[in-house]
FILUMBA-886896 format. One record per atom (N, C-alpha, C): x, z, y; residue number from 1. Coordinates in steps of 0.2 Angstrom, whole numbers. Atoms other than C-alpha are relative to their C-alpha. Last residue first. Example, Ala and Ser with C-alpha at 12.3 -4.5 7.8 and 13.67 -1.06 7.14 Angstrom:
2
       x       z       y   seq
      -4      -1      -6     2
      68      36      -5     2
      -4       3       5     2
       4       0      -6     1
      62      39     -22     1
       4       0       6     1
# end
This chain:
377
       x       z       y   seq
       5       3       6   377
     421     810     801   377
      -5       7       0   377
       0      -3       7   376
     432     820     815   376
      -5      -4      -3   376
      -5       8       0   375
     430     810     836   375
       3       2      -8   375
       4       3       0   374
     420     828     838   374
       0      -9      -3   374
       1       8      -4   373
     433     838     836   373
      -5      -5      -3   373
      -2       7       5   372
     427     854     832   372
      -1      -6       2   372
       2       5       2   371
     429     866     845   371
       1      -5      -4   371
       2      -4       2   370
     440     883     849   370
      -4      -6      -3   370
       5      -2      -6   369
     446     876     868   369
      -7       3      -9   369
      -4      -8       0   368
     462     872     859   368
      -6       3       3   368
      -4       1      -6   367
     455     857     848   367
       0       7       4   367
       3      -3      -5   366
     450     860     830   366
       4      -2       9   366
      -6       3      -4   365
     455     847     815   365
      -5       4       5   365
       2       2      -5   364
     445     856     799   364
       3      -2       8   364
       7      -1       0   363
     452     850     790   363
      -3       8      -3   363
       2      -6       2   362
     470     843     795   362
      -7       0      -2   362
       7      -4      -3   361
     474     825     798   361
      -1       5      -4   361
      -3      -7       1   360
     493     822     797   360
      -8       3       2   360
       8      -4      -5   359
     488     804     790   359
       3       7      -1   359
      -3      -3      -6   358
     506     795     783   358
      -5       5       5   358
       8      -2      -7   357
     500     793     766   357
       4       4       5   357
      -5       2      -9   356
     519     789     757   356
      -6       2       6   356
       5       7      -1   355
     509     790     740   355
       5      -3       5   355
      -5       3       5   354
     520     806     737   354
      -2      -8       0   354
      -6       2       1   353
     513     813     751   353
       4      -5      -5   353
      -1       4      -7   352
     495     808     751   352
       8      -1       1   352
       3       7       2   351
     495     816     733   351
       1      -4       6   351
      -6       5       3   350
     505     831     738   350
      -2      -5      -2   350
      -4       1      -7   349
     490     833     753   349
       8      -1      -4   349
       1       6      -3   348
     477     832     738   348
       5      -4       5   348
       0       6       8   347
     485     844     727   347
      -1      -5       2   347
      -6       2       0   346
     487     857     743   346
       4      -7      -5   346
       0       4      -5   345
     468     856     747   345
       9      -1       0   345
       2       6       0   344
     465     862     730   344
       0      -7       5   344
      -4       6       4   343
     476     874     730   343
      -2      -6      -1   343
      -4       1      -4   342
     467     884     745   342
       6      -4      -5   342
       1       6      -8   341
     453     882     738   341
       5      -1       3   341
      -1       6       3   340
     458     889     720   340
       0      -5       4   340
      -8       2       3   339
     469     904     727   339
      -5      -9      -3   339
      -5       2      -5   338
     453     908     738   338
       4      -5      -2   338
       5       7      -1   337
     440     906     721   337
       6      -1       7   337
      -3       7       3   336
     456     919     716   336
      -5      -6      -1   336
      -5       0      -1   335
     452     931     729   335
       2      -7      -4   335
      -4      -5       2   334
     433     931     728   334
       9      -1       1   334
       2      -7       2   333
     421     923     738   333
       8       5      -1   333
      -6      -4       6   332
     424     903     739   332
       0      10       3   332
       3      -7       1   331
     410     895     746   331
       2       4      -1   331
       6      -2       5   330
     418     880     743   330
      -3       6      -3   330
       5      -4      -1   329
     427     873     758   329
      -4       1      -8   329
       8       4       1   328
     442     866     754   328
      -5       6       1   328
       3       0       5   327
     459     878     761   327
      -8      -5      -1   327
      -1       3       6   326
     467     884     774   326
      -4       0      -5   326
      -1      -3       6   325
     457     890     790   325
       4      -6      -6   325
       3      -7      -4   324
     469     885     800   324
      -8      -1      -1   324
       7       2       3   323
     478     867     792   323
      -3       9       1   323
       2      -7       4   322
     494     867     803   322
      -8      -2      -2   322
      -5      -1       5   321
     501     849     809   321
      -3       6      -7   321
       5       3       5   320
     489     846     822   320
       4       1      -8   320
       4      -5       1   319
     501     862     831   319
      -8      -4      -5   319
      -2      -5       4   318
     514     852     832   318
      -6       3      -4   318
       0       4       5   317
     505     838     841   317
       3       3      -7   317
       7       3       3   316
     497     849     853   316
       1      -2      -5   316
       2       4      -4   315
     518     856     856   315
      -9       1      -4   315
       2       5       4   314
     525     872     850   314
      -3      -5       5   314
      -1       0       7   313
     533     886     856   313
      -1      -6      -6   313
      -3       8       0   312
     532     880     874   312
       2       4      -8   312
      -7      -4       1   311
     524     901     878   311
       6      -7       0   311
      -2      -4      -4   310
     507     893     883   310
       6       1       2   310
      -4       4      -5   309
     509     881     869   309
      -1       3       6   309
      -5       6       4   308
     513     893     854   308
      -3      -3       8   308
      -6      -4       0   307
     498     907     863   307
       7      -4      -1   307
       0      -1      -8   306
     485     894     863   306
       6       5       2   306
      -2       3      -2   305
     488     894     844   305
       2      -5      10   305
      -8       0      -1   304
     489     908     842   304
       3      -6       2   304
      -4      -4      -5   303
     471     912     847   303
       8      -1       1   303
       1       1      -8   302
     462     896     843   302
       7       4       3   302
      -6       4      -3   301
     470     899     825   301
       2      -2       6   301
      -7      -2       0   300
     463     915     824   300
       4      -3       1   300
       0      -3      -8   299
     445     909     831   299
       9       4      -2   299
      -2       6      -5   298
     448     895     816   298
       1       6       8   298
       5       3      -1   297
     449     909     802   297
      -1      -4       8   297
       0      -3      -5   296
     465     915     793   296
      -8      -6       2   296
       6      -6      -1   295
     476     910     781   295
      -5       3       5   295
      -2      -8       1   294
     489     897     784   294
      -7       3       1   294
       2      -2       0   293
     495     879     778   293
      -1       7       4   293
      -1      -6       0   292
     507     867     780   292
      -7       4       3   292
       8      -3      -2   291
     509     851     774   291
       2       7       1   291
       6       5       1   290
     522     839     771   290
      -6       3       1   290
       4       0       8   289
     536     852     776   289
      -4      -5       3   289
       1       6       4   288
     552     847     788   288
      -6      -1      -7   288
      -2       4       7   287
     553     862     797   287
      -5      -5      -3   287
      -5       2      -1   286
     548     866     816   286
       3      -4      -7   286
       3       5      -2   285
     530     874     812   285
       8      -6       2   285
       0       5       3   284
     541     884     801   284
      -5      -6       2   284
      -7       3       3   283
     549     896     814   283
      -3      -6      -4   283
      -3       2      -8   282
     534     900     825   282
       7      -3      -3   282
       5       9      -2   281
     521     899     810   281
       7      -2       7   281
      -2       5       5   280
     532     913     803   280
       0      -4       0   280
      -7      -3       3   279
     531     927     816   279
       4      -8      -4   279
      -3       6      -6   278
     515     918     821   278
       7       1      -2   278
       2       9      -1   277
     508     924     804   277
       6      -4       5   277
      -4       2       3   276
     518     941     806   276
      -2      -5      -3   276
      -4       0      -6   275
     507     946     820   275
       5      -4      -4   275
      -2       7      -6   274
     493     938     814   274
       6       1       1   274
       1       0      -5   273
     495     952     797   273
       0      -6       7   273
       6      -6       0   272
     499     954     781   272
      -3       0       4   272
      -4      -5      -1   271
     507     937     778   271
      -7       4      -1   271
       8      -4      -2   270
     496     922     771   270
       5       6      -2   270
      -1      -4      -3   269
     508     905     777   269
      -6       5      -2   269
       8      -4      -3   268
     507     892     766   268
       3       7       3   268
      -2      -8      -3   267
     521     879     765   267
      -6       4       1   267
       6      -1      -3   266
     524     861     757   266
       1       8       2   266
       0      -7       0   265
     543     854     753   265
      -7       0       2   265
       4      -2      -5   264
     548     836     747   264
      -6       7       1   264
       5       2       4   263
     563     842     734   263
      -7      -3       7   263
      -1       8       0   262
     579     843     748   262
      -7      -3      -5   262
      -4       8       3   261
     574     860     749   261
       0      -7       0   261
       5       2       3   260
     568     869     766   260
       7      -4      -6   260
       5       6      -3   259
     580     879     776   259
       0      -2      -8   259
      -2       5       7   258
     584     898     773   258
      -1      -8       3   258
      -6       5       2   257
     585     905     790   257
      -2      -4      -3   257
       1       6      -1   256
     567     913     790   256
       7      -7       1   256
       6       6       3   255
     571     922     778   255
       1      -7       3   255
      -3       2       7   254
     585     931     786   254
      -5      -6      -2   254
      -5       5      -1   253
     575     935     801   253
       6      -4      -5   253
       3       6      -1   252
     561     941     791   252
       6      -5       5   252
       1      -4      -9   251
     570     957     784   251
      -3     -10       1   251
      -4      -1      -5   250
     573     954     765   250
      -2      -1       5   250
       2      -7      -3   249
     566     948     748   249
       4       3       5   249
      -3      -1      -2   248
     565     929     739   248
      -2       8       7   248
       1      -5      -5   247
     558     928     726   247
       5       0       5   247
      -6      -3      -2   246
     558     912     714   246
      -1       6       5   246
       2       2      -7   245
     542     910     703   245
       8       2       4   245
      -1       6      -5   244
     545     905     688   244
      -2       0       5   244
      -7       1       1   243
     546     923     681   243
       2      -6       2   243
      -2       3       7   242
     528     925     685   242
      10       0       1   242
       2       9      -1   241
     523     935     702   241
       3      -2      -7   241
       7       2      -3   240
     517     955     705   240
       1     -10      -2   240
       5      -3       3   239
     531     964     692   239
      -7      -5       2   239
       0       3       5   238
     543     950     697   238
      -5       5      -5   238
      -3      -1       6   237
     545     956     714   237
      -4      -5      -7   237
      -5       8       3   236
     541     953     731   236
       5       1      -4   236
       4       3       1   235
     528     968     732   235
       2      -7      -2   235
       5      -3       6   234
     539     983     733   234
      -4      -4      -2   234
      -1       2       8   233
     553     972     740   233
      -6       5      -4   233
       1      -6       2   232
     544     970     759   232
       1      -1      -8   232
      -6      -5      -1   231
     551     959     768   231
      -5       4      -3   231
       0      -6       1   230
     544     944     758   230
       4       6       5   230
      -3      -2      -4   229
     546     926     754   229
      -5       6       2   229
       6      -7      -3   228
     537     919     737   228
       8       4       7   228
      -3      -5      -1   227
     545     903     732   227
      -4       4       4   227
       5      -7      -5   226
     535     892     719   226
       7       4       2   226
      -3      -6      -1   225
     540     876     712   225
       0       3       5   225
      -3       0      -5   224
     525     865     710   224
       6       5      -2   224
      -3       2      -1   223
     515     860     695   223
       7      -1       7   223
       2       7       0   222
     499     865     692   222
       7      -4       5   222
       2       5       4   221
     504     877     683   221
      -2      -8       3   221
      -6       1       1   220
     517     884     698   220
      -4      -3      -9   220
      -5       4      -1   219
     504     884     710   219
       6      -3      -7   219
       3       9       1   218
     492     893     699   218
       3      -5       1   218
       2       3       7   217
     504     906     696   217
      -4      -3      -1   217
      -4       4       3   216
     508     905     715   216
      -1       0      -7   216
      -2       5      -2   215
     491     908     722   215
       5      -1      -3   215
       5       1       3   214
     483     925     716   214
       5      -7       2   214
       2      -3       4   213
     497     935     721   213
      -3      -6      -6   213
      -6       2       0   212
     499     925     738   212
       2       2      -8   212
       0       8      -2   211
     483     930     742   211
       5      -3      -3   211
       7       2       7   210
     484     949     734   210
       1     -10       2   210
       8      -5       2   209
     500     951     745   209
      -4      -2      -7   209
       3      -1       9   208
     517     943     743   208
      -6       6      -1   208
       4      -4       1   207
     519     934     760   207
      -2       1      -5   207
      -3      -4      -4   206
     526     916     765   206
      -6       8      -1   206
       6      -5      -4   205
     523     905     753   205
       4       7       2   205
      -6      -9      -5   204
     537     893     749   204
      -7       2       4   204
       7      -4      -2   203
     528     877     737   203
       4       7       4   203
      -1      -6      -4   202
     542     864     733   202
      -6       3       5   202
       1      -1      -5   201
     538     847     723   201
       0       8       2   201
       8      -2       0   200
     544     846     705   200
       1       0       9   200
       3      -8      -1   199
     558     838     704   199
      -3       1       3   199
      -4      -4      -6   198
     560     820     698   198
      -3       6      -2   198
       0      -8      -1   197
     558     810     684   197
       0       3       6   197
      -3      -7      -5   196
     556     791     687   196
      -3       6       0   196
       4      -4      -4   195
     548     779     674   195
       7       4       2   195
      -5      -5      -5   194
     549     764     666   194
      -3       6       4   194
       3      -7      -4   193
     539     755     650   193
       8       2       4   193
       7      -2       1   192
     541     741     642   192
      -3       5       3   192
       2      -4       1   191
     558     734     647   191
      -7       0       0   191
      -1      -3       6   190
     567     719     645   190
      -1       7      -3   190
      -5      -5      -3   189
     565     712     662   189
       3       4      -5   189
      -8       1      -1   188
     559     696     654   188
       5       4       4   188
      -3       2       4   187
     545     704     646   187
       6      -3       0   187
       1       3       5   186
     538     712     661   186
       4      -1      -8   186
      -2       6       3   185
     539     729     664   185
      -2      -4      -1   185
       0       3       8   184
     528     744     668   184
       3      -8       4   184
       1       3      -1   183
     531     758     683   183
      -2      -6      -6   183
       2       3       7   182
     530     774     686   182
      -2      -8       1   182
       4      -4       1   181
     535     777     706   181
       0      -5      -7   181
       2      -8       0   180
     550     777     718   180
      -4       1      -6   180
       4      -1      -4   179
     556     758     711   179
      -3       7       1   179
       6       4       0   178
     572     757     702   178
      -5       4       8   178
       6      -2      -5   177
     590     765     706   177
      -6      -6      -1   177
       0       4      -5   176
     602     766     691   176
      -7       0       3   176
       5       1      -2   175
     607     780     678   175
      -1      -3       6   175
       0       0      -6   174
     622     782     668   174
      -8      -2       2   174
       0      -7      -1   173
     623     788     650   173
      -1      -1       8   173
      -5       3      -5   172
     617     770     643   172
       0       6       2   172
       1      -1      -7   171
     612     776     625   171
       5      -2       6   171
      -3       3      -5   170
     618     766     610   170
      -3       0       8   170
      -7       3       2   169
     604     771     599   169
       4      -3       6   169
      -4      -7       0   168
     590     783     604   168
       9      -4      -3   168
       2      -7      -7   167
     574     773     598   167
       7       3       0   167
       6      -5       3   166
     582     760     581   166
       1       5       8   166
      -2      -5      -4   165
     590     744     586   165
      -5       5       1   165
       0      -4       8   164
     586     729     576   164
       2       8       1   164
      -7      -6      -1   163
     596     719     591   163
      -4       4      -8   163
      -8       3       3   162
     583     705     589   162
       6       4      -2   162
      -1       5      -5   161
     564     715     593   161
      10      -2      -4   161
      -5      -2       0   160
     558     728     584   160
       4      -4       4   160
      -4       2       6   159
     540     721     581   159
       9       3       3   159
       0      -4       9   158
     527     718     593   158
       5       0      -3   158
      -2       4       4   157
     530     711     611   157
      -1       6      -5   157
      -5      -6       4   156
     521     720     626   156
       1      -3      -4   156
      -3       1       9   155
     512     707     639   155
       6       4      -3   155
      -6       6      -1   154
     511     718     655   154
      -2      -1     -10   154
      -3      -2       5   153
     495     731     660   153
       4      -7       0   153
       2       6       3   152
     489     733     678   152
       6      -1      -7   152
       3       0       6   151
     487     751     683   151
      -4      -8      -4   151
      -3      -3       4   150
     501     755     693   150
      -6      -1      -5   150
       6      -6       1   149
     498     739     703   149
       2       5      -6   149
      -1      -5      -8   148
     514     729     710   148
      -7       4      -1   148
       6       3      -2   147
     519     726     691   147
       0       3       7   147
       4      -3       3   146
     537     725     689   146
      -7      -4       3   146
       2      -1       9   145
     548     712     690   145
      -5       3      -2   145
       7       6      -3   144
     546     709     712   144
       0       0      -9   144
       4      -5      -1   143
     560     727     709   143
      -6      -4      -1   143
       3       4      -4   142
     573     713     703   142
      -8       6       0   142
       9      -1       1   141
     583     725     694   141
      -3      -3       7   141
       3       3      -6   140
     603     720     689   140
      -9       2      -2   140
       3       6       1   139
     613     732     677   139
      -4      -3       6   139
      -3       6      -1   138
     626     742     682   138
      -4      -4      -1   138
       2       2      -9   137
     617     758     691   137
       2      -7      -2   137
      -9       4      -3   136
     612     757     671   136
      -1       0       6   136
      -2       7      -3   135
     593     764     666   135
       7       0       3   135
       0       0      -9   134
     593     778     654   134
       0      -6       4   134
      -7      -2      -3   133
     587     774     636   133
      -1       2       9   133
       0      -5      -7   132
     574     774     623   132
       6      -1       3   132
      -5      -3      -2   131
     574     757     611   131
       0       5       6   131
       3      -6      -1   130
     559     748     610   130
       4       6       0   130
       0      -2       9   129
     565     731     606   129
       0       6      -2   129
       2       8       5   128
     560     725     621   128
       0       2      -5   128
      -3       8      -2   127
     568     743     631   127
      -6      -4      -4   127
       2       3       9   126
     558     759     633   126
      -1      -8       2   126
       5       5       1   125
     563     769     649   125
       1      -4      -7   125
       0       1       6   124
     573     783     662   124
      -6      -8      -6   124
       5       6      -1   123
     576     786     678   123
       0      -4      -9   123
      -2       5       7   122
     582     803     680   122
      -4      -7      -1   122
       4       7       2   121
     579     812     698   121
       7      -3      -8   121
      -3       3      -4   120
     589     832     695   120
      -8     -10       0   120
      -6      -3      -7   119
     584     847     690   119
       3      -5       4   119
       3       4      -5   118
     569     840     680   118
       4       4       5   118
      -1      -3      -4   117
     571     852     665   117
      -1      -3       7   117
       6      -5      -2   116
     561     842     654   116
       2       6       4   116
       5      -2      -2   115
     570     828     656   115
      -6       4       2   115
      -2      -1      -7   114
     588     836     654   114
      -8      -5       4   114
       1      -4      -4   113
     580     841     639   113
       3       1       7   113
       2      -3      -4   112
     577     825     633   112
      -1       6       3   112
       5       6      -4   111
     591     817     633   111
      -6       2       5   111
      -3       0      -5   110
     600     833     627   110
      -3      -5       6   110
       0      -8      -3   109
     591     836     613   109
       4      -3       7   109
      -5      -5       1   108
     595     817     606   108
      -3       8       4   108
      -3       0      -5   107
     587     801     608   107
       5       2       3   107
      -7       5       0   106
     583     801     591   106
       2      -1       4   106
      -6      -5       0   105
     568     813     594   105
       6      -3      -2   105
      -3       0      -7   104
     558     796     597   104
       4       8       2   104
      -7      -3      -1   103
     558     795     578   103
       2       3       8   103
      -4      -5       6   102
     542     786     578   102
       7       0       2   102
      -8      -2       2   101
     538     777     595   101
       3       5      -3   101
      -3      -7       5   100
     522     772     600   100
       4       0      -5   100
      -7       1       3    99
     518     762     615    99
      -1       6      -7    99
      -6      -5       0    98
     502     760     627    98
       5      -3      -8    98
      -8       7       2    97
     490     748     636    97
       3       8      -3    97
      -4      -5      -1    96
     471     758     638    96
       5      -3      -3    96
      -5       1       5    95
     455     749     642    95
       8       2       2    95
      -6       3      -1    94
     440     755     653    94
       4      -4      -8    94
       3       7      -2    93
     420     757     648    93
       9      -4       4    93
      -3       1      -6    92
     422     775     649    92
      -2      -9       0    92
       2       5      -3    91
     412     777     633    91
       3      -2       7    91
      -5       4      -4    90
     420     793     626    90
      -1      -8       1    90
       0       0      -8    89
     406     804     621    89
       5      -5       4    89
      -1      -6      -4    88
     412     808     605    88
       0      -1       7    88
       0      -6       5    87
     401     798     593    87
       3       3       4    87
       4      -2      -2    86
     399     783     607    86
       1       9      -2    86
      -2      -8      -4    85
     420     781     609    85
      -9       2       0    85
      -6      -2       2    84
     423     763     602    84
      -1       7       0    84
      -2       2       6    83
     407     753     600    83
       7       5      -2    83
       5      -5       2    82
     400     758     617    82
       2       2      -7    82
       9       2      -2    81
     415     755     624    81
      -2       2      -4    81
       4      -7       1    80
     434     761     627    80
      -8      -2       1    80
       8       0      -1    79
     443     746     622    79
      -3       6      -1    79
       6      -2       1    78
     461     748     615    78
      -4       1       6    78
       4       2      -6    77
     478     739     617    77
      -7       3      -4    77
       9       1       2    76
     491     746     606    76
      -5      -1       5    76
       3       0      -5    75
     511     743     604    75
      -8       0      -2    75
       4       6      -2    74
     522     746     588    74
      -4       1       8    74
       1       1      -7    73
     537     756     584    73
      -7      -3       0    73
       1       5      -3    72
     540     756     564    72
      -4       0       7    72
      -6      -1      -6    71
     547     769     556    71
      -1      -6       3    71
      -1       9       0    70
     534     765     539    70
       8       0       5    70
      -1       1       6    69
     530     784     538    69
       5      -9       0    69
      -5      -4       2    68
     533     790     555    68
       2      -3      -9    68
      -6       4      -3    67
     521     773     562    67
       8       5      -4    67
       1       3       3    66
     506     780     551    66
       8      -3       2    66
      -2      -3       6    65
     508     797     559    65
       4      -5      -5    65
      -9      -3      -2    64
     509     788     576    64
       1       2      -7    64
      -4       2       0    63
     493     777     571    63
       8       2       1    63
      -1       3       5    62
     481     791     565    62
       6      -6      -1    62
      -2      -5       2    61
     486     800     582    61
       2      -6     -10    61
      -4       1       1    60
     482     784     590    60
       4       7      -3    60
      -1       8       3    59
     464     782     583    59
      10       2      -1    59
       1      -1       8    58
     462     804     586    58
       3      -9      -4    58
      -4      -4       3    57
     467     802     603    57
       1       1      -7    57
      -4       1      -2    56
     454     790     609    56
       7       3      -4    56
      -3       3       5    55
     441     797     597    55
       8      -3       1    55
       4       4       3    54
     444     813     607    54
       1      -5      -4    54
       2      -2       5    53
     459     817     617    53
      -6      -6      -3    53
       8       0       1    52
     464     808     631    52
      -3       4      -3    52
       3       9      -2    51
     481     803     628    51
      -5       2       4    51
       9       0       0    50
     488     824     629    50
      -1      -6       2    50
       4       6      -3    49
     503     833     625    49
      -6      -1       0    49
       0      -4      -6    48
     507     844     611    48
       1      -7       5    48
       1       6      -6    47
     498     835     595    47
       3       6       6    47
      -1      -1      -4    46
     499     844     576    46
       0      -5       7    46
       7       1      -4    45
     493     834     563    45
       0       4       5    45
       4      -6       3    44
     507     840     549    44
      -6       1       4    44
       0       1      10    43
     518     824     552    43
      -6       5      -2    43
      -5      -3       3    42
     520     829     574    42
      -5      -4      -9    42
       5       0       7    41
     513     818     585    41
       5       1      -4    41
      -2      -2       3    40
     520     823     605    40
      -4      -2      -7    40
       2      -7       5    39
     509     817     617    39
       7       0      -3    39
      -4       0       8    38
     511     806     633    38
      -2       6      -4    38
       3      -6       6    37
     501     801     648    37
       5      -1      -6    37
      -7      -4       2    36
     512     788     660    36
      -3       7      -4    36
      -6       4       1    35
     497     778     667    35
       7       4      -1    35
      -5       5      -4    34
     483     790     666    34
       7      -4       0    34
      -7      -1      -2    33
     471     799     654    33
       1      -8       4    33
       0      -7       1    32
     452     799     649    32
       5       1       3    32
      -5      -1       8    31
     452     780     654    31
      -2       8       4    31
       1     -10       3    30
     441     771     669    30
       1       1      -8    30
       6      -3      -1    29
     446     753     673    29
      -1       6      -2    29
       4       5      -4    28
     461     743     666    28
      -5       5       1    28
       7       1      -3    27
     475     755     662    27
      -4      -4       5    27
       1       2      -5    26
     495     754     657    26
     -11       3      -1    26
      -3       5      -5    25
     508     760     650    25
      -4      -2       3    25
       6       5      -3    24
     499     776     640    24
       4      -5       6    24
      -1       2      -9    23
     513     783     631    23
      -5      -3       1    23
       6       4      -5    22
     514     791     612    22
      -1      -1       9    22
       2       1      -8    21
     530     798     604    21
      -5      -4       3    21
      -1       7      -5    20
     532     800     587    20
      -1       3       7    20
       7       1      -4    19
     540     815     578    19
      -1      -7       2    19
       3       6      -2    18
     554     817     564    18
      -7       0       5    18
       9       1       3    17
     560     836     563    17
      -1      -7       4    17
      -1       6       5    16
     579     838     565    16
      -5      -1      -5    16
       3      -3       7    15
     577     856     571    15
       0      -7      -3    15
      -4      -3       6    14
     588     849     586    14
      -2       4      -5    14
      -6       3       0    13
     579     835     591    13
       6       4      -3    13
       0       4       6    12
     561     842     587    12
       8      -4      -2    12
       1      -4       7    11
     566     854     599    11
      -1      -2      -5    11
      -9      -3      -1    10
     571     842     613    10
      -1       6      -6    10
      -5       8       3     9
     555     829     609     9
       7       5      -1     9
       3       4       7     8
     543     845     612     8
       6      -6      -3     8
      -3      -7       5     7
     554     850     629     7
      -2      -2      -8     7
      -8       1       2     6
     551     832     634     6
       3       5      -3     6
      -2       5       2     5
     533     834     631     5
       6      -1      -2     5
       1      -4       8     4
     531     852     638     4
       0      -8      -5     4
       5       9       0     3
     537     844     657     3
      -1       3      -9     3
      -4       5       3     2
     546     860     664     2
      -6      -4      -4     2
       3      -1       7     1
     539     869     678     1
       3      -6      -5     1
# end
């Protein structure tokens, strides 16, 4: 999915329409948004993206507009209390660090469309004198410079800084290695804000039924890249799934070839059938994914899964791996209350990933005798 901010800055860039750019750098306590929120503020009171909304939104909206006029960058610290946010509900009681950066279409279209495509990791960030660029593999990064909390905020200087040096000037075209995750700057690193791009994490459902249906256009808003697998082309097609879903259609020996992308990978399995479950669970319990689900209900997982170590298909420890039934428990009924449970326990489990969370605990965790383990919270 492409990042609707850096596309916004890549179309303002070639219609040669001035916008700011708004960032959240930092957060003390409870905020509307998180550390690396952005908006788009267009002249005519348009807003794509999103601080927070409310008064929140509405303050720094007033000041991006105010920044296109003047062209002057500045930094903002606001207090969400009673005083700031009764009127529209917005009392969180935190405080929120950020940037705003008239012109920040001066980067160039290219800049940011190669962020908002996310084909590749880019590391990008807003120098001292507030300046957009890439980061240098040549310049030197003591990683003990950032913050070691992603939501502690850094003194941020006001004012243009010595160079005089407007958003988008004297880009560095190469890209050097920071820390895996958003990070904030001090002062004498000479950045305000840093962040790493990457690509989206990888969702490959096996099966293009109604389940599968309902699940990857959610998938692929909230953010994953969806591949839908298939031998059957009547239903792995582009009639049944969005155009950014990839399809892939042909005989299941084929398929299961493929190997996983290099993006950290997850996997659901909701075939037509058990038999074309194990089929697929017998190849992808072996790959490299961060989680792997599949359809079905514990007396089904019992069954195959005693079948797998029977056979030496799979080990015990294999077999903790698979999450049977897939999905949070929430009564879920219809198809697409399905597609929401079972996205919701994927959202959690790329959160763990991407954190480095090494726990391979499933839930419900059953033992092979069909019971729940007792030794489970």
């Amino acid at each position: 999915m492409k990042n609707p901010v850096f596309l916004a800055l890549a179309d303002a860039a070639r219609t040669q329409e001035a916008v700011t750019l708004g960032i959240i750098t930092g957060v003390k306590g409870s905020s509307p948004q998180k550390l690396g929120a952005k908006a788009v503020f267009h002249n005519d009171g348009r807003i794509q993206g999103t601080l927070g909304g409310g008064c929140l939104e509405a303050e720094i909206q007033q000041r991006a507009i105010q920044a296109l006029r003047t062209n002057r960058p500045e930094t903002f610290e606001l207090l969400l209390d009673h005083d700031f946010g009764w009127d529209d509900g917005l009392i969180c009681g935190g405080k929120v660090f950020g940037l705003i950066l008239p012109r920040a279409q001066e980067a160039g279209a290219q800049f940011w469309q190669e962020l908002a495509e996310r084909a590749s990791t880019v590391r990008w960030g807003v120098q001292a004198d507030f300046s957009i660029s890439r980061l240098s593999h040549t310049e030197a990064f003591d990683e003990s410079d950032c913050e070691s909390s992603r939501t502690s905020p850094c003194p941020l200087p006001v004012g243009w800084g010595e160079s005089g040096r407007k958003p988008g000037e004297g880009l560095d075209e190469s890209v050097r290695e920071i820390t895996p995750n958003d990070s904030l700057g001090h002062e004498s690193t000479g950045w305000l804000y840093l962040e790493t791009v990457t690509p989206p994490c990888a969702l490959w459902i096996a099966g293009a039924g109604h389940i599968a249906q309902a699940v990857a256009p959610l998938a692929v808003q909230l953010d994953f890249q969806v591949t839908v697998f298939d031998d059957r082309p009547a239903l792995a097609n582009h009639d049944f799934f969005p155009q950014d879903v990839t399809i892939r259609a042909d005989v299941w020996e084929r398929l299961l070839a493929e190997p996983p992308p290099a993006a950290p990978s997850f996997a659901l399995i909701v075939t037509r059938g058990h038999r074309h479950d194990a089929l697929v669970l017998r190849d992808w319990i072996h790959k490299d994914f961060k989680f792997l689900g599949m359809i079905g209900s514990s007396r089904k997982a019992r069954t195959i899964f005693e079948h797998f170590i029977a056979e030496g298909l799979a080990t015990p420890d294999d077999l903790k791996r698979v999450a049977c039934p897939v999905g949070i428990t929430i009564q879920s009924q219809s198809v697409t209350e399905i597609a929401v449970s079972i996205m919701a326990q994927f959202i959690d489990k790329r959160a763990e990933a991407l954190r480095g969370d090494e726990s391979t605990e499933t839930s419900p965790e059953l033992d092979f005798a069909g019971r729940k383990n007792s030794t489970l919270p």
